[in-house]
C-alpha positions as CSV (number, residue, x, y, z in Angstrom):
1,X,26.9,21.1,-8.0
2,X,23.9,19.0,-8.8
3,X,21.4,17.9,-5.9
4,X,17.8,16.6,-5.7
5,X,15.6,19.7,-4.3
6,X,12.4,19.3,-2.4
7,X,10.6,22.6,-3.6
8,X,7.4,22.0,-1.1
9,X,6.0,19.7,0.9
10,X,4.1,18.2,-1.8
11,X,5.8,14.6,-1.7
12,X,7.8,12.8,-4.4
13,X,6.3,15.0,-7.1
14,X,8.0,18.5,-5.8
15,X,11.2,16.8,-6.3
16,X,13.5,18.3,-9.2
17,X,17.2,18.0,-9.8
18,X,18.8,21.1,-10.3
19,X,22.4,23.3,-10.3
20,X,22.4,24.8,-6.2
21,X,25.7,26.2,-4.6
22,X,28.0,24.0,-3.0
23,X,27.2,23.4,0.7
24,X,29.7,25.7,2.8
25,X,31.1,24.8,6.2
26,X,29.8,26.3,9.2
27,X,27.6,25.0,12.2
28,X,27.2,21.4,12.8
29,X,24.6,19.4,11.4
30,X,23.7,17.4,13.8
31,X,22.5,19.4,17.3
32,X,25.2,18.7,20.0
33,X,27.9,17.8,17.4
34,X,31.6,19.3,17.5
35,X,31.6,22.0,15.1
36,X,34.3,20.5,12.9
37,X,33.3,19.7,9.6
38,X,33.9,17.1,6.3
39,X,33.3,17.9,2.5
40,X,32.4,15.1,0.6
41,X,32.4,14.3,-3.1
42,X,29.6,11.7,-3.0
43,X,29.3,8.7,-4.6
44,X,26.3,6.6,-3.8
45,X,23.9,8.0,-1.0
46,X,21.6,5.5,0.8
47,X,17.7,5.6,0.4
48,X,15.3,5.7,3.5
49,X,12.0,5.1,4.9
50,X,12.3,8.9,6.7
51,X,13.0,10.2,3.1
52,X,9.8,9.6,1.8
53,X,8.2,11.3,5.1
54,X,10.6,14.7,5.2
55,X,9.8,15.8,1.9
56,X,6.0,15.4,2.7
57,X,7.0,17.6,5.9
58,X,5.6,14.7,7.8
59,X,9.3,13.6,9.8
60,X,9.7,14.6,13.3
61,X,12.7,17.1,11.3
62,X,11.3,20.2,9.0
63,X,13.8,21.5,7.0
64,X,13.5,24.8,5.6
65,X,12.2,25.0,2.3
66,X,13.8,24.5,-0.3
67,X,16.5,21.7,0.7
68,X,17.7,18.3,-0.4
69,X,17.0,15.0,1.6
70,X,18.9,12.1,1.6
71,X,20.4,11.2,5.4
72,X,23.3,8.9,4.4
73,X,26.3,9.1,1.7
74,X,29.5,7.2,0.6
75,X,32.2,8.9,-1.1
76,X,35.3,10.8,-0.8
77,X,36.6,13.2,1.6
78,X,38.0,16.3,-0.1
79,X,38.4,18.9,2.6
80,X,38.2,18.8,6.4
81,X,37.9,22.2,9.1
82,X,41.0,22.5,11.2
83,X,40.7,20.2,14.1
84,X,39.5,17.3,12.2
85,X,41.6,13.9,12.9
86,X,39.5,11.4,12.4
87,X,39.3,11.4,9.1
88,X,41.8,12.3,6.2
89,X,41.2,14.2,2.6
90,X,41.0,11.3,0.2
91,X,39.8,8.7,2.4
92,X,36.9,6.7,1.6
93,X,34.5,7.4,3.6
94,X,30.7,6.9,4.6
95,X,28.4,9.5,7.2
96,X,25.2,10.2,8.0
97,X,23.9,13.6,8.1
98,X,20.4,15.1,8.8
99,X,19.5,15.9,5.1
100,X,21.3,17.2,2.4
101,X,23.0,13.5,0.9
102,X,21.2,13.4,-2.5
103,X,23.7,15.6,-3.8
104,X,27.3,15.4,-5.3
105,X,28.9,16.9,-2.5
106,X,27.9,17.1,1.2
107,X,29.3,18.5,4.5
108,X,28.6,16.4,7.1
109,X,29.8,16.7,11.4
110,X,33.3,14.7,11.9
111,X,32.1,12.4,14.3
112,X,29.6,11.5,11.8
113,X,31.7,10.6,9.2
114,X,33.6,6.5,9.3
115,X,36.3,5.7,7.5
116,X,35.3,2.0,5.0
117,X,37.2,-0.6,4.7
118,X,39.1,-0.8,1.1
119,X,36.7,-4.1,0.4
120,X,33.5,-1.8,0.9
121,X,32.1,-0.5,-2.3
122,X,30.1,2.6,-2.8
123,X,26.7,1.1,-2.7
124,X,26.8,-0.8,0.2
125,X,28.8,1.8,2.1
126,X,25.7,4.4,1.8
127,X,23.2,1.4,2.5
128,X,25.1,0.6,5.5
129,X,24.3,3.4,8.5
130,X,21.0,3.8,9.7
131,X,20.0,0.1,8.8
132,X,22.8,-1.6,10.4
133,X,23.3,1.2,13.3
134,X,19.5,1.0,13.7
135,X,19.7,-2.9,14.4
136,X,22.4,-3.0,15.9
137,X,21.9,-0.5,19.1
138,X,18.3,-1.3,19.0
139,X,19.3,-5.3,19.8
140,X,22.1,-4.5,21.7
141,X,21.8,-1.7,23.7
142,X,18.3,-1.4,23.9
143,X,16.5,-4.8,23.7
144,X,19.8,-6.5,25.2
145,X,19.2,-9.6,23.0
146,X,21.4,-12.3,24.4
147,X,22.4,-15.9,22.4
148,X,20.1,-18.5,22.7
149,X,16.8,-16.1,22.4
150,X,14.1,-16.1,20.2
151,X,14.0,-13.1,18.1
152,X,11.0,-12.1,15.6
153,X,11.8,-9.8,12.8
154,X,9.1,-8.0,11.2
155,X,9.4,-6.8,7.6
156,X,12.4,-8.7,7.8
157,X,13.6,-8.0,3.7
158,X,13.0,-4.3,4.0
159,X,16.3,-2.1,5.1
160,X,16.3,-2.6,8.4
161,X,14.5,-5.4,9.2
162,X,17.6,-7.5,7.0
163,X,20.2,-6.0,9.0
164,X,18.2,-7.2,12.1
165,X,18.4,-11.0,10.8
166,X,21.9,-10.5,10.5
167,X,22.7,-9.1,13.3
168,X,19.9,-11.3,15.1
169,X,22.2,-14.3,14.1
170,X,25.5,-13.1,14.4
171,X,24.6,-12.3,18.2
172,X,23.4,-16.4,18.5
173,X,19.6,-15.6,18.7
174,X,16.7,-18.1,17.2
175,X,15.9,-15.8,13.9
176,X,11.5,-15.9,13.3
177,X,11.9,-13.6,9.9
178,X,8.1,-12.3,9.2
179,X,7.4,-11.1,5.8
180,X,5.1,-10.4,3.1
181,X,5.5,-13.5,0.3
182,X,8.0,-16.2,-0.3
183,X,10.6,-14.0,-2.4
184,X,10.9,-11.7,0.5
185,X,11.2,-14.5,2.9
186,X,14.1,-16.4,0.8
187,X,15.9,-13.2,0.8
188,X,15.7,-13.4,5.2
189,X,16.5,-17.1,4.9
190,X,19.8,-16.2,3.0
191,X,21.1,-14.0,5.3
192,X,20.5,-16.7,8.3
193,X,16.4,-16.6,9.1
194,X,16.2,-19.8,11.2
195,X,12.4,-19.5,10.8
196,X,10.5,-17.7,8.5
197,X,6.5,-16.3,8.5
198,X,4.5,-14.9,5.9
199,X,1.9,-12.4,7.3
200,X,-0.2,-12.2,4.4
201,X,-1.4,-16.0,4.7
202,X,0.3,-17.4,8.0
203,X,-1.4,-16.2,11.4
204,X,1.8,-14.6,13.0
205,X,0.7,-15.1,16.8
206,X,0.1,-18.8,16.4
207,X,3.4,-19.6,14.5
208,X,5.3,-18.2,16.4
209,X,3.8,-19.7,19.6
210,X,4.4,-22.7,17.7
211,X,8.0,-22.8,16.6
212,X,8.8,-20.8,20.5
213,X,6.8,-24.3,22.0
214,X,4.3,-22.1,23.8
215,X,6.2,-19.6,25.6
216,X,6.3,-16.9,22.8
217,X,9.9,-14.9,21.8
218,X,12.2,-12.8,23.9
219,X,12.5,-9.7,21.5
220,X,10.6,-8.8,18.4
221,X,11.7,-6.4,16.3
222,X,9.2,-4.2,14.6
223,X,9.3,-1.9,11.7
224,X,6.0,-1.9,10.7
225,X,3.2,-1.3,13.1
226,X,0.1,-1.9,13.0
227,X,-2.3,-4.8,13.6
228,X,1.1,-7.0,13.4
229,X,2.7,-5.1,16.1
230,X,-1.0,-5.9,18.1
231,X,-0.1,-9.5,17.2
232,X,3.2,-9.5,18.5
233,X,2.6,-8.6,21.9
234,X,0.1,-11.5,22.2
235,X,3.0,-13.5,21.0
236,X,5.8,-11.9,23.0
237,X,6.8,-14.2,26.3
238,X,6.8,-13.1,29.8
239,X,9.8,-10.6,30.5
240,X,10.1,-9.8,27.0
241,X,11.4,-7.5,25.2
242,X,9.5,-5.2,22.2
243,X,11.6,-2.9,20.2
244,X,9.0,0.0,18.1
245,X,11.5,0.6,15.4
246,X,8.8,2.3,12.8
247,X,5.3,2.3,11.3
248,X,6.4,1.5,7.4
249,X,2.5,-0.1,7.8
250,X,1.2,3.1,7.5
251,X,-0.6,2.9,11.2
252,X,0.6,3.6,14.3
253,X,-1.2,1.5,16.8
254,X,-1.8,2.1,20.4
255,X,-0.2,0.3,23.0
256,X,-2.0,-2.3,25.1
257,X,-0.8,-1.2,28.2
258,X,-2.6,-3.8,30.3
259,X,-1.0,-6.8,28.4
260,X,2.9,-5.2,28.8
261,X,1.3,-5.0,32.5
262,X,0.0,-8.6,33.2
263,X,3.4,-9.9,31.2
264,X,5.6,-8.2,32.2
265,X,6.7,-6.9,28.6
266,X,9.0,-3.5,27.7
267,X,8.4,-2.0,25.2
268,X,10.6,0.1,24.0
269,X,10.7,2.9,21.3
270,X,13.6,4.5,20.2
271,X,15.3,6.2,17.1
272,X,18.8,5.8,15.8
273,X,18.9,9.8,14.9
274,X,17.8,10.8,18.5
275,X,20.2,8.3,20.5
276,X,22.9,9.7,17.2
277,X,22.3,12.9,18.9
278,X,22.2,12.5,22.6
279,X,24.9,9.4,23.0
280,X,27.3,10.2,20.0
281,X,30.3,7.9,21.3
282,X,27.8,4.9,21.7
283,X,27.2,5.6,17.9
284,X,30.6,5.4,16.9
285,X,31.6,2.4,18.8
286,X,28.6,0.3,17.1
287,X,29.7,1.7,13.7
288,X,33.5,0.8,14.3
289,X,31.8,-3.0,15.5
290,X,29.8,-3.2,12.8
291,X,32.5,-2.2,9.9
292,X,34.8,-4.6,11.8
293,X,32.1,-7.4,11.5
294,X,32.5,-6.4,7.3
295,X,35.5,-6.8,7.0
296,X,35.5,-10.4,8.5
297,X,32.8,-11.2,6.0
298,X,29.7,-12.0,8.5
299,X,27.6,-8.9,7.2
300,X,26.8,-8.7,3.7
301,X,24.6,-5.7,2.4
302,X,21.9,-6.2,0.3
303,X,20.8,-3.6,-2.3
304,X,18.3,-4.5,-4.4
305,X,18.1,-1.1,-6.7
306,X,20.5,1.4,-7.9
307,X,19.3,4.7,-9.9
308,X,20.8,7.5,-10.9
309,X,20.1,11.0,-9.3
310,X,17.9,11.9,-11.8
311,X,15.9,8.9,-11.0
312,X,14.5,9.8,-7.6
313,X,11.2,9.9,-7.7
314,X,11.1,6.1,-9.1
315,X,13.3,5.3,-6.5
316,X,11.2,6.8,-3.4
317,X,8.5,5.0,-5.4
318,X,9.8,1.4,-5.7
319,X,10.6,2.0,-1.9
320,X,6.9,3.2,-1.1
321,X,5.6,0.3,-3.4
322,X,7.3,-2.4,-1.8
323,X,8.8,-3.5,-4.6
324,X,12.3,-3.6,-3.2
325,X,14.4,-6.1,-0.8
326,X,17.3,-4.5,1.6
327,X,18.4,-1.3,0.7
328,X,17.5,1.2,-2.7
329,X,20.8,3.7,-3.5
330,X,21.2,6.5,-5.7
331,X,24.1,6.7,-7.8
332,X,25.9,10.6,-7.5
C-alpha cells in the first residue's frame, strides 16, 4: 500500500510517500486498549497540530523510525479480529489511532473506531475526532462549562478552537472568539461567536473585561499559549475556570501561580490522547454525543484544505503557516 513515511526526525522535509507492507493485526495501538482490532481502507485522514511535532520527534509519543503519522482516519472497514461487535466490515467508519493514518489502510483498536452517520462525508468524518473530542471533554468534563457563562476561545478558527465555539454555544455559554484578523474571526462568528477579539490589534484583557462588565469569563479555552494565555488569567473571573489545551504559539509560558491563588482560578491541563487512554468509555460516550449532535445538524465541520497524499508537506506547511481555518485533510 502507499503511506507517507517519516524517514528521521528531520521535520516536514524527511517526509516521502512510498510502497510499505500492509499494517498487520496484532497488539493494540493504543496502551490499555482491548486487543481486538479494525482494518481500514482509508479515505480521508484528518491533519493535526501533534503531526507537525511527531515527525520532528518533538511529541510527548516517539515512534520508532521509520513510521507514518497521521492520528485520525475516515474510511471503510474491511476486516475486523474475532471478538469485534462494534463495528461491521463495510461500515463507514472514522477512528483515531496513535500514528500510522496517512496511509491507504490502517488498523486501528475497536473501541477506537465510530461508526458515521450516512450524512457524514469523508472529509469531515477525519476532521471530526480530536477537534471535536478535544472540546468537547475539555468543556464538559473538565472545565464543567455550564449555560449562561462566559466563555473565551483562543485561536478560535484553528481546529480546535472552532469546535470549541460550537460546542461553546450549543452548551448555552456567552462565546468571546479571539483570533488573529477579521477573516478568521468571521469564520468564529459563523459558527455562533457571540463576541469576537482580534489579538493582533485589540488588547485581549481589556475587551474582554469589557464585554464580561468587569468581572472577567468563567472558562477560557486556550490553544495557543503564550503571552495570550498570561493575558487570560488577568482576564479570567474569580472561581474560574482555565483549560491549557496547547502551545500552537510556539511558547509555553509559566504559570502565575500566585494570581490562580489570590482568584481562586483552576487551571487545568489536560490531553484528549491521555484521558483516550486512561478513561476509554468517557471517550466513546462524548463521541456517540457528538455524532448524535451531527446528525441533528447543530455541528457543522469546517475544512478549509484538502490535498492529496502526495501533497503532505504543503499541507503540514499551510497548517504551520497559518494559512488555514478549521481543519486541513488529506485525501487517501
Amino acid at each position: 500500500m502507499r503511506a507517507v513515511v517519516c524517514e528521521t526526525f528531520d521535520g516536514l522535509q524527511s517526509l516521502t510517500v512510498r510502497e510499505v507492507d500492509k499494517p498487520a493485526f496484532g497488539p493494540p495501538g493504543v496502551p490499555g486498549a482491548a486487543a481486538r482490532d479494525v482494518r481500514i481502507r482509508v479515505h480521508a485522514a484528518g491533519i493535526n497540530f501533534a503531526d507537525t511535532l511527531i515527525v520532528q520527534g518533538k511529541y510527548q509519543l516517539k515512534p520508532a523510525l521509520p513510521f507514518s503519522p497521521g492520528m485520525e482516519v475516515a474510511g471503510e472497514v474491511t476486516e475486523v479480529a474475532d471478538g469485534v461487535t462494534s463495528v461491521q466490515v463495510g461500515q463507514r467508519v472514522m477512528a483515531n489511532v496513535l500514528f500510522g493514518g496517512y496511509a491507504e489502510e490502517v488498523v486501528a483498536p475497536a473501541n477506537c473506531v465510530y461508526a458515521i452517520p450516512d450524512s457524514m462525508d469523508w472529509a469531515s468524518a477525519a476532521a471530526f475526532p480530536i477537534a471535536y473530542g478535544t472540546s468537547h471533554v475539555g468543556l464538559v468534563e473538565r472545565a464543567n462549562l455550564q449555560a449562561g457563562e462566559f466563555l473565551v476561545v483562543h485561536g478560535a478558527a484553528g481546529g480546535v478552537g472552532l469546535t470549541a465555539v460550537e460546542i461553546g454555544k450549543y452548551l448555552g455559554a456567552t462565546v468571546i472568539a479571539s483570533a488573529g484578523g477579521p477573516e478568521k474571526l468571521e469564520i468564529a462568528r459563523q459558527h455562533g461567536a457571540d463576541h469576537l477579539i482580534d489579538y493582533t490589534k485589540e488588547n485581549v484583557r481589556d475587551r474582554v473585561k469589557e464585554l464580561t462588565g468587569g468581572l472577567g469569563a468563567h472558562v477560557i479555552y486556550d490553544p495557543v499559549g503564550g503571552d495570550l494565555f498570561n493575558d487570560s488569567v488577568r482576564c479570567t473571573r474569580p472561581g474560574g475556570r482555565m483549560l491549557i489545551i496547547g502551545f500552537a504559539g510556539g511558547k509555553v509560558q509559566e504559570i502565575p501561580a500566585n494570581l490562580l491563588l489570590v482568584k481562586n482560578i483552576t487551571a487545568i491541563g489536560y490531553t484528549f490522547e491521555g484521558l483516550r487512554t486512561l478513561f476509554p468509555d468517557m471517550i466513546r460516550r462524548s463521541m456517540e454525543e457528538l455524532l448524535s449532535w451531527y446528525a441533528s445538524g447543530d455541528l457543522k465541520p469546517h475544512v478549509s484544505h484538502t490535498f492529496a497524499l502526495e501533497d503532505v508537506q504543503e499541507a503540514l506547511t499551510t497548517l504551520v503557516e497559518r494559512r488555514s481555518t478549521g481543519k486541513i485533510v488529506l485525501t487517501v
